[in-house]
Each structure stands twice: as structure tokens, then as C-alpha cells.
C-alpha positions, 0 to 999 in steps of 0.5 A: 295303564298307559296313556294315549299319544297326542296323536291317538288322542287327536283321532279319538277326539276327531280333531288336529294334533295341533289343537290337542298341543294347544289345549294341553299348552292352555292347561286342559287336561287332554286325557279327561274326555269332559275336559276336552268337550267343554274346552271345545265348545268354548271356542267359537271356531271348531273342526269339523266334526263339532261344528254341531257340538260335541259329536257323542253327546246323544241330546234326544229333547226330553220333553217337546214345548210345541204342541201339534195344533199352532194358534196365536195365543199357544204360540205365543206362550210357546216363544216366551217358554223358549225364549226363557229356557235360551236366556237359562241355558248353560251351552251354547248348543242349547242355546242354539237349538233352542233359538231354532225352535222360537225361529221356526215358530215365528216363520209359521206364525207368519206362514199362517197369517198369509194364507189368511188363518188370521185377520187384521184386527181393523177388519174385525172390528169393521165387521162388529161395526157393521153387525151393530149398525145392521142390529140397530137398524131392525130395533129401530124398524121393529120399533117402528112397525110394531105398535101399528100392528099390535094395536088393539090385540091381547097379549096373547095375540101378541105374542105370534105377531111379535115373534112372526116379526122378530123372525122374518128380522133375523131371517133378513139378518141371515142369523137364523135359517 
């Protein structure tokens, strides 16, 4: 069989018929389509047609990291799976495609915590601060209260006052309707 001319194969390869002189003259085998790809995506400057990799290679992901729903502690997870596959990865593609993804999942991290998805934690722990205060404010009353109203009753007695009691404090709490 025949080979192909430098230029045939410039067209084939969708590239200068300078470059396939330059890859031949450097050693690569300009006939072996495996040789030219890697040669190609080696070069940090590339013609148009492989600006996005080698342009036949078909890379459907096989199999997706990012779940549907995104809360903190999966995202997280996520960025560090993607983060370790980048570190592992053979060609600069992967790599590149795989930086895209943990860019995306950082830009809607933070998408979510401006439309208000997620508190500060100093205003979550000023909110647990407040609810402690809130409770030890009506032990304190119930402390109060209670043995001027218990005094001389049954323990059976008892009981419905000290719950009509506890209710009417979880009423003004707003914890129970």
C-alpha cells in the first residue's frame, strides 16, 4: 500500500503542511495517527482545529461525580474527588476539563451563599446563644413560680399544674403551637 504525501496527510490531520515537515524532522512517525495525536497535544500552541484536543477522539464522561442536588459537605467531597483525579490525570485535556468542573462547582458554592442558602456561622452560634438565654430565662421562672403553686397539692395534683405551666413556657417560646 502506498503512503500518503505530506500534504494528504496535513489534511487528514487538519493541520500545516509545515507541521507535519516539523513532526517528521523531530522523529514522529507521521503515518501513526497515535503518534501524531500525542506529539500534538504536547505542544502548548496548536492549529485550530485541536485547540479543544485531538478533534476524533470522542470523550463522553463516563461516569458523572456531581450529583443533582449541591449542599456544602457533597460539594466539598465533590472538589476533593476532582481535585485528585486533575493531580492523576495523563493529558492535559483531562486535566483541563477536569479543572472546569471543580471551577463550576466553586462558582455555584458561592452563587448559593449569596442568594442566602447558607449563614455565617457567627450568626448561627449568635442564634443558639440567644435560644439558651431564652431557656434559662424560663427555668428560672419556672423555678420561681412553681413552688407558690404546687404548695399543699398531691402529687397528682400536681401534675396538670406543672404541665398547664410548662406549656403556657413553650407557648411564649414559640416551640410548641
Amino acid at each position: 500500500m502506498k503512503k500518503l504525501s505530506q500534504a494528504k496527510l496535513a489534511v487528514l490531520y487538519k493541520v500545516n503542511q509545515d507541521w507535519i515537515s516539523r513532526a517528521k524532522a523531530k522523529g514522529v512517525d507521521i503515518y501513526d495517527k497515535g503518534a501524531v495525536r500525542a506529539a500534538m497535544l504536547s505542544q502548548a500552541k496548536r492549529p485550530k482545529a485541536w485547540v479543544n484536543g485531538c478533534w476524533w477522539d470522542d470523550k463522553p464522561e463516563e461516569n458523572p461525580i456531581v450529583t443533582p442536588e449541591l449542599n456544602g459537605d457533597d460539594t466539598a467531597q465533590q472538589i476533593k474527588t476532582l481535585e485528585a483525579q486533575a493531580l492523576a490525570a495523563q493529558d492535559y485535556d483531562t486535566s483541563r476539563f477536569i479543572r472546569t468542573k471543580i471551577q463550576s462547582l466553586k462558582e455555584l458554592l458561592q452563587l448559593q451563599i449569596l442568594a442566602g442558602d447558607y449563614e455565617y456561622n457567627d450568626k448561627v452560634a449568635e442564634d443558639y446563644t440567644k435560644i439558651g438565654h431564652a431557656l434559662k430565662a424560663s427555668a428560672l421562672r419556672l423555678q420561681a413560680d412553681l413552688p407558690g403553686m404546687l404548695e399543699g397539692l398531691t402529687a397528682a395534683q400536681m401534675k396538670p399544674r406543672i404541665r398547664e405551666s410548662a406549656m403556657s413556657l413553650l407557648a411564649e417560646l414559640k416551640m410548641v403551637k
